[in-house]
C-alpha positions in Angstrom: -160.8 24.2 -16.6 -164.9 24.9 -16.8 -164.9 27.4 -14.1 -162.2 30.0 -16.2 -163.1 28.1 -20.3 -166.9 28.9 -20.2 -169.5 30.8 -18.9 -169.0 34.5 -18.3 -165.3 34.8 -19.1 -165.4 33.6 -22.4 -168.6 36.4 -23.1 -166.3 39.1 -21.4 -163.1 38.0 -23.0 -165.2 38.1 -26.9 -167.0 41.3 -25.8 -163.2 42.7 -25.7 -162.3 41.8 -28.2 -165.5 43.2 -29.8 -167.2 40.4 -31.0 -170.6 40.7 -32.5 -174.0 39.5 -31.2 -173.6 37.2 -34.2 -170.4 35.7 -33.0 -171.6 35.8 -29.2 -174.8 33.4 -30.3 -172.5 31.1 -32.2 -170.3 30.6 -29.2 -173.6 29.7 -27.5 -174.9 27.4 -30.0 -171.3 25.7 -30.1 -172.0 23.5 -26.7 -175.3 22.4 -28.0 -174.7 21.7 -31.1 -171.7 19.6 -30.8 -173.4 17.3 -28.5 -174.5 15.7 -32.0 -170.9 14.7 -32.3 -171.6 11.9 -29.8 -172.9 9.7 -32.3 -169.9 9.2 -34.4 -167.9 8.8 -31.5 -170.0 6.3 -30.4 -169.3 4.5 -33.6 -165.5 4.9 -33.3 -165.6 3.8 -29.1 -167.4 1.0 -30.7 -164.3 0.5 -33.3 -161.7 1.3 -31.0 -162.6 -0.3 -27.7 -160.3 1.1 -25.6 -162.1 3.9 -23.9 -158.6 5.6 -21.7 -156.6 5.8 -25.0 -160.1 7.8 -26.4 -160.1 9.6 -23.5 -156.3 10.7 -23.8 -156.3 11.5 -27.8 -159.7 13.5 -27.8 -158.2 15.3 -24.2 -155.0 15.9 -26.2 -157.2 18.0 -29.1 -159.5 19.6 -27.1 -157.7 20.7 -24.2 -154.9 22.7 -26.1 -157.9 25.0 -27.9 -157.7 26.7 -24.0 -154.6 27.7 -24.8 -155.3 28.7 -28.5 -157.9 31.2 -27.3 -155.8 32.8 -24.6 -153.3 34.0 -27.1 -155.8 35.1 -29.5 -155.0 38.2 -27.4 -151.9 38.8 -29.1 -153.7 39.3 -33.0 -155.5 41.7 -34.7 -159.1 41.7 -33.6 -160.6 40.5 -36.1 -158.1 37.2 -36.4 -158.9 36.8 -32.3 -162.2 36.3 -32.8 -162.1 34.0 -35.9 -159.4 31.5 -34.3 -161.9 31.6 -31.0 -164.7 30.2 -32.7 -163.0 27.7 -34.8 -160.7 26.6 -31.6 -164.0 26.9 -29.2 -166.1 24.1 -31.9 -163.0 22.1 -32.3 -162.5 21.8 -28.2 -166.0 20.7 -28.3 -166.3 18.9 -31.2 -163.3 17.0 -29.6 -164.8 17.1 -26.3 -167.7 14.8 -28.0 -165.1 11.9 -28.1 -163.6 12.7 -24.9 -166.9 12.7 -22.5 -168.2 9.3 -24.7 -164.9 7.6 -23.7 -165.6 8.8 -20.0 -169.4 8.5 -19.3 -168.9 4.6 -20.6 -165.4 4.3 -18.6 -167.0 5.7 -15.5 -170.3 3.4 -16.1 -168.0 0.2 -15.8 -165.8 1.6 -12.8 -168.0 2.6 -10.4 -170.3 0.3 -9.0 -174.0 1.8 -9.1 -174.7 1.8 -5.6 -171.3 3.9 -4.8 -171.7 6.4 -8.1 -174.2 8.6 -6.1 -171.5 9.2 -3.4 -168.3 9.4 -5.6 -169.7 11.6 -7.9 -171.4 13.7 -5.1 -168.3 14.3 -3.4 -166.7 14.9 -6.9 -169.6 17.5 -7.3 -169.1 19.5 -3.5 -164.7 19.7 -4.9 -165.7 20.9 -8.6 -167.9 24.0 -6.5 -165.5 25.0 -3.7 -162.7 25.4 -6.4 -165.2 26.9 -8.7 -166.5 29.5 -6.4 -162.7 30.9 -5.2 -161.5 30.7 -8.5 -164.0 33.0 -9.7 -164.1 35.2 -7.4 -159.8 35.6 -7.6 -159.9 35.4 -11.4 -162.6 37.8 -11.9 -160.7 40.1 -9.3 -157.4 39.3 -11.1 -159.6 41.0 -14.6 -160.8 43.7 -13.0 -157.3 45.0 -11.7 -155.4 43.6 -14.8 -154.9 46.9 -16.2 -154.3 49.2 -13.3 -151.5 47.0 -11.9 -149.8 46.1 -15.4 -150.5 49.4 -17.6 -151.5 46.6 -20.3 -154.9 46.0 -22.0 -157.5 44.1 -20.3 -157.5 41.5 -23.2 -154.2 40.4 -22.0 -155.6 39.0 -18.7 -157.7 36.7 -20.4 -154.4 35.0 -22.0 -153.4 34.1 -18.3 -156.7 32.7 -17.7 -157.2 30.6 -20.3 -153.2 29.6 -19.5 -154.6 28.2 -16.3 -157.5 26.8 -17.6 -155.4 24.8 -20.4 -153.1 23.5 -17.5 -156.0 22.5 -15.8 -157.6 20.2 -18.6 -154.2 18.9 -19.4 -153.3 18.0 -15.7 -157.0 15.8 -15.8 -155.4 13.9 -19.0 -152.6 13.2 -17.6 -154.5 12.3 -14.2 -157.0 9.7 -16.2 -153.8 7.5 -17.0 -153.6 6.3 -13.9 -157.1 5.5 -13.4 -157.8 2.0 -14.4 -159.8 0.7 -17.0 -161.5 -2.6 -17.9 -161.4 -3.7 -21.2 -164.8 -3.3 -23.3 -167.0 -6.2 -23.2 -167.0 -7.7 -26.9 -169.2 -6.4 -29.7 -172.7 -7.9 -30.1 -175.3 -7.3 -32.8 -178.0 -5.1 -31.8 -181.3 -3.0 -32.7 -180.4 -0.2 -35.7 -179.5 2.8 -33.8 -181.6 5.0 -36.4 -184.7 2.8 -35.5 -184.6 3.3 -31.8 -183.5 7.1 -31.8 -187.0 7.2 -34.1 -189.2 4.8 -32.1 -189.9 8.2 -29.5 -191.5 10.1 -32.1 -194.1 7.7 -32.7 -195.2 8.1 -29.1 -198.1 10.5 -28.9 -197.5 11.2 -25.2 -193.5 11.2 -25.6 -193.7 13.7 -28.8 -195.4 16.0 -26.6 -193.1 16.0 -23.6 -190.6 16.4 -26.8 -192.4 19.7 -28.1 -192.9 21.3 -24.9 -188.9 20.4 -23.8 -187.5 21.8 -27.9 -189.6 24.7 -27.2 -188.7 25.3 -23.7 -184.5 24.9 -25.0 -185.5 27.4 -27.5 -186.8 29.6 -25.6 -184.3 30.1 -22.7 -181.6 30.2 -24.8 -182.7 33.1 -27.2 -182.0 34.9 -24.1 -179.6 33.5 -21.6 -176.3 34.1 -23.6 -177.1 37.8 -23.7 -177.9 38.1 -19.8 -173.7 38.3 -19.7 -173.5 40.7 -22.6 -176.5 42.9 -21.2 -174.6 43.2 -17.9 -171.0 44.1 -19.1 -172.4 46.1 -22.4 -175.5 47.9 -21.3 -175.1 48.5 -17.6 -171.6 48.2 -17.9 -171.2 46.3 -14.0 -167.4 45.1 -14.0 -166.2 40.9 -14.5 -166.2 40.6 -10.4 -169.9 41.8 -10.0 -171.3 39.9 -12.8 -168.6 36.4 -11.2 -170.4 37.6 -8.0 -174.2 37.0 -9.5 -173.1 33.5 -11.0 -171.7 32.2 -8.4 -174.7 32.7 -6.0 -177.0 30.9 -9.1 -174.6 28.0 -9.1 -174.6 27.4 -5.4 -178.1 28.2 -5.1 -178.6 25.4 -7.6 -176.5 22.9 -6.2 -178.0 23.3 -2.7 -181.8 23.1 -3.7 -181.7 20.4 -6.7 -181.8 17.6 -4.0 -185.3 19.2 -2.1 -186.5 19.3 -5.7 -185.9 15.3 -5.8 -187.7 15.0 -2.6 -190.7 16.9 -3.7 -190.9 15.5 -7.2 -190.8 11.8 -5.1 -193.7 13.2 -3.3 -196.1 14.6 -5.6 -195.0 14.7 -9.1 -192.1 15.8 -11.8 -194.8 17.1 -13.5 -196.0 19.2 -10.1 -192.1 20.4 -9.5 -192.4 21.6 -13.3 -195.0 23.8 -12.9 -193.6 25.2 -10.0 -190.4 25.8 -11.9 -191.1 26.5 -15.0 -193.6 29.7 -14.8 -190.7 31.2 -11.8 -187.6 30.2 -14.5 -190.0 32.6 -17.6 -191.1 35.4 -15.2 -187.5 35.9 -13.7 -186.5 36.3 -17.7 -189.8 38.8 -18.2 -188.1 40.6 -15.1 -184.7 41.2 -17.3 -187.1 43.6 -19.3 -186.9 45.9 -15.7 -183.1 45.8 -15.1 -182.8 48.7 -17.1 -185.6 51.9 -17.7 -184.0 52.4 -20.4 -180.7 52.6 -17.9 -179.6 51.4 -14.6 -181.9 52.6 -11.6 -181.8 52.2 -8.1 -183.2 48.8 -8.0 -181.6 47.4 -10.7 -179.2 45.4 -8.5 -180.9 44.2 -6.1 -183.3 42.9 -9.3 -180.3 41.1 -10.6 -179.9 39.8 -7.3 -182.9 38.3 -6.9 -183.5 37.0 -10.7 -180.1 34.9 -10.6 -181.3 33.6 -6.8 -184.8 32.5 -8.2 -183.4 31.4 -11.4 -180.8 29.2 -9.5 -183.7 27.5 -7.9 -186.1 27.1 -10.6 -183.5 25.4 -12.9 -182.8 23.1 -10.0 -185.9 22.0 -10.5 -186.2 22.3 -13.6 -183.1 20.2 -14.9 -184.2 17.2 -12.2 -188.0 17.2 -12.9 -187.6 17.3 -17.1 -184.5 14.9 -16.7 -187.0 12.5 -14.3 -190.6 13.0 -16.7 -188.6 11.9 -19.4 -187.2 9.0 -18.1 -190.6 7.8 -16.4 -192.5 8.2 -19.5 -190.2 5.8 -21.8 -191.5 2.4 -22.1 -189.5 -0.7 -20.0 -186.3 -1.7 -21.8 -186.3 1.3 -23.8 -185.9 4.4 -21.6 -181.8 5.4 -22.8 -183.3 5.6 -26.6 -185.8 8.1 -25.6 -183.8 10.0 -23.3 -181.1 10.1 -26.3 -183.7 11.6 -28.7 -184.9 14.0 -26.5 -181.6 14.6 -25.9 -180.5 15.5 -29.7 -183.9 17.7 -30.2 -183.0 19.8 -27.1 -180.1 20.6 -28.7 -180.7 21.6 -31.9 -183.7 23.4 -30.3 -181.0 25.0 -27.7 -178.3 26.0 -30.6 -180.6 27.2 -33.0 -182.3 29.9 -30.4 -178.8 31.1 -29.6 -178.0 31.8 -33.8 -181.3 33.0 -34.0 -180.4 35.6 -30.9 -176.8 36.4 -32.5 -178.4 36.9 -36.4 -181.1 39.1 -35.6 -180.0 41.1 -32.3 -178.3 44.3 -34.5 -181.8 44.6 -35.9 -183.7 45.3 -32.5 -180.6 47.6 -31.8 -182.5 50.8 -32.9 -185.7 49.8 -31.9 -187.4 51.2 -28.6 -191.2 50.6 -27.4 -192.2 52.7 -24.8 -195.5 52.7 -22.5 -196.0 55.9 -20.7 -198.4 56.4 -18.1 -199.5 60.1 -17.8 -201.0 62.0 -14.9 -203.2 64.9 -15.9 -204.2 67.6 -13.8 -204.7 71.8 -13.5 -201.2 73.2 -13.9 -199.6 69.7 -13.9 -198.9 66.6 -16.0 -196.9 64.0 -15.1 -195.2 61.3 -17.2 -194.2 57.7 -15.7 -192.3 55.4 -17.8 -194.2 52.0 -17.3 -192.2 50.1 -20.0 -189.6 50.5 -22.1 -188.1 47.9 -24.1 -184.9 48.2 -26.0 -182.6 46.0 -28.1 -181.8 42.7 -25.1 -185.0 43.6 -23.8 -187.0 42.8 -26.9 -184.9 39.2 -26.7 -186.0 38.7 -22.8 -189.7 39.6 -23.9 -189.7 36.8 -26.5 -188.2 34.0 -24.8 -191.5 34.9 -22.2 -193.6 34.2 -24.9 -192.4 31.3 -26.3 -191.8 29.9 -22.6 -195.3 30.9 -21.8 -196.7 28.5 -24.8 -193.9 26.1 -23.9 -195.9 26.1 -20.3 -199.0 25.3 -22.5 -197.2 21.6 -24.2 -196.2 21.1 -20.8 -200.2 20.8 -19.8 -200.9 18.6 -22.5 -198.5 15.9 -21.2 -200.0 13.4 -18.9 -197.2 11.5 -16.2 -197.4 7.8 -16.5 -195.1 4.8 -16.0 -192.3 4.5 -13.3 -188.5 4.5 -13.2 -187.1 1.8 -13.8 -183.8 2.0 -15.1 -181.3 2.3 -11.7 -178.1 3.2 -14.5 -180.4 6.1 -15.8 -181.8 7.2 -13.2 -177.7 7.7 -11.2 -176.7 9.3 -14.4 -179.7 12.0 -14.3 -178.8 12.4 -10.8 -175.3 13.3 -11.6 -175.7 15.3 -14.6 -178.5 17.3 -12.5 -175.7 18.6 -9.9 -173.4 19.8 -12.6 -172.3 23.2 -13.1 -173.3 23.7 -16.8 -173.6 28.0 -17.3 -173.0 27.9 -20.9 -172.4 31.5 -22.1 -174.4 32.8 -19.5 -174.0 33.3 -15.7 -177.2 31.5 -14.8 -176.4 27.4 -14.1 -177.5 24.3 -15.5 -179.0 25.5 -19.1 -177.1 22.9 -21.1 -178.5 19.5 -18.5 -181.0 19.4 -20.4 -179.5 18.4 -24.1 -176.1 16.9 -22.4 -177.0 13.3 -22.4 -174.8 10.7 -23.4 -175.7 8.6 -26.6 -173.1 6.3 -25.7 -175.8 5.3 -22.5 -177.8 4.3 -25.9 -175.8 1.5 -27.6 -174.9 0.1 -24.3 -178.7 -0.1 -23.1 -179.1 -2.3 -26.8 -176.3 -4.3 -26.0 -177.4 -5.0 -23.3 -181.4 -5.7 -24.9 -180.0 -7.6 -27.1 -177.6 -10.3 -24.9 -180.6 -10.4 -22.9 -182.7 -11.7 -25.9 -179.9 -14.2 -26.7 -179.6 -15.8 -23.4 -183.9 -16.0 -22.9 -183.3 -18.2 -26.6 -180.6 -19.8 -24.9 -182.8 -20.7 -21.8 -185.6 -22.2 -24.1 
């Protein structure tokens, strides 16, 4: 279901269609954003208490949206678009409910010392199938038209077919995974007071500014690198599938050797490592195209989705890691869940930023040209030239390059402590999370669980209960 739902397809399925920039940086936003939705389903787990029936209701809302976007096909433009957005925000809004119900299910099932292992293997299944299904469904795109006659858009209704039969098949798959029932309710801290304790932090707030400004500023670019590719240099769905696929694996393969290194030396060291490769691979988007496609242009691509695979390996783990490490003992799942909810409104508001004002540097162009001046001869080289994407890849530099700058001013204290944290970083480090854009793990960041944060004050809060007991 998330290799054919997200990512590129859904950009090359809208760009069909002929979606706007507008309507391609809401889609973006739309994963971020709804990650906010977690709190209210916290409160209704909370109600509820019976995380598989959860599971099942939110799966049986969100999962069917697949299946509404595929046959958006069949309508005017205009109406295909529309229902997309609505169905993409309520599969995710719904998907809110449905992840809450799982992270807490899966929290109780697996025993700590086995979740490395169980989800790892779960991890090394979810790539293999990811990696052939892309390649045959961005084939089966590609060739759409010349085998059936039909329009392109049509293909997109068979892949988003599959994709709903996937999701619905992993519904029907969770009933028969057993559940425990919820321990009972307790009192416990207000869940305003500890999502506001982080803020008060002078180190923590500025881990918090240099992580909202780093969100912002790779995603006012990363959900165009799709439509740059298929609009501008017009590559076909396989070539750009290709390029993702290579980041992905890439990613997978060298988060762990980022682990190792950040155990050695520091998160703070495997940042800035990271970080400055992750900004100058999105400075080098700016030479993809001079103003068009030139002999090294693929092998550029090449290389920036390679690099970019690596450095947000590193990335994901290190920022996952620092933040954990620098929230006090006892406390660490509140912090992690603010940072958490700033990252993505930091994440979603770049994207609608991108999508409101990208028309606007459509007919702009800034040129640097280098002249050579001599007797009978003058020569012109074209040193840079920035047009419409390119003026969106130049900013998120800039704003990552001061994002690099917060990063100094954070100092790396205090140890992990937290084992339950720590597995779930781990886990959500390895996961295949493109987004919009072909380039992996750009949501890890704001995709934390806030149901990890009313189970960390339960658990305070029994804790303070028995010490009373004990005296």
């Amino acid at each position: 279901m998330e290799t054919l739902a997200v990512g590129a397809f859904l950009t090359a399925f809208a760009l069909e269609l002929g979606a706007s920039n507008l309507i391609i940086g809401v889609l973006a936003a739309v994963p971020h954003l709804c990650q906010l939705a977690q709190i209210p389903a916290v409160l209704v787990l909370e109600k509820v208490r019976d995380r598989r029936r959860v599971y099942g209701i939110s799966g049986l809302i969100a999962r069917p949206m697949m299946l509404v976007i595929g046959f958006a096909a069949f309508l005017p433009n205009d109406w295909a678009i529309t229902i997309i957005v609505v169905a993409f925000t309520l599969r995710y809004l719904a998907g809110a409910f449905l992840s809450c119900a799982w992270n807490s299910w899966m929290r109780d099932l697996i025993p700590d010392e086995d979740m490395g292992e169980v989800f790892g293997r779960r991890q090394q299944i979810m790539i293999g199938v990811g990696v052939i299904l892309t390649l045959i469904a961005a084939t089966f795109v590609d060739y759409w038209q010349t085998l059936t006659g039909q329009p392109q858009k049509y293909a997109y209704t068979v892949i988003y077919c599959l994709s709903f039969i996937g999701g619905m098949y992993a519904v029907y798959a969770a009933r028969h995974i057993e559940d425990s029932p919820m321990p009972p309710a307790e009192p416990g801290d207000n869940l305003l007071v500890q999502l506001r304790e982080p803020f008060s932090d002078k180190n923590f707030r500025r881990l918090i500014t240099f992580l909202g400004s780093w969100n912002f500023a790779i995603n006012l670019a990363a959900p165009f690198f799709t439509v740059h590719m298929l609009k501008k240099m017009g590559l076909d769905v396989l070539t750009v599938m290709l390029l993702a696929t290579a980041s992905q694996v890439v990613a997978y393969v060298t988060v762990s050797q980022w682990g190792n290194l950040a155990d050695r030396f520091s998160n703070k060291a495997v940042l800035g490592a990271c970080a400055p490769l992750f900004v100058f691979c999105i400075f080098l988007w700016t030479f993809t195209t001079m103003p068009e496609m030139h002999v090294m242009t693929i092998p550029l691509l090449i290389f920036i989705h390679i690099a970019t695979g690596i450095a947000s390996a590193g990335v994901t783990l290190s920022s996952s890691n620092l933040t954990l490490k620098l929230a006090p003992r006892g406390r660490a799942t509140g912090y992690l869940s603010a940072s958490a909810i700033v990252n993505a409104t930091a994440a979603g508001t770049a994207s609608m930023v991108g999508g409101l004002t990208a028309d606007v540097f459509d007919v702009i162009e800034l040129s640097v040209i280098v002249r050579w001046s001599a007797p009978g001869d003058i020569t012109d080289l074209s040193a840079l030239s920035l047009t419409h994407w390119d003026f969106f890849f130049m900013s998120a530099t800039i704003v990552g390059l001061y994002s690099l700058h917060r990063l100094s001013l954070v100092e790396e204290k205090g140890n992990i402590t937290e084992a339950r944290a720590i597995t779930l970083l781990a886990q959500n480090a390895k996961q295949s999370l493109r987004n919009l854009s072909t380039i992996s793990g750009l949501r890890a960041a704001s995709d934390f669980p806030i149901i990890e944060l009313v189970r960390k004050l339960r658990t305070t809060r029994k804790g303070k209960i028995n010490e009373k007991s004990a005296d």
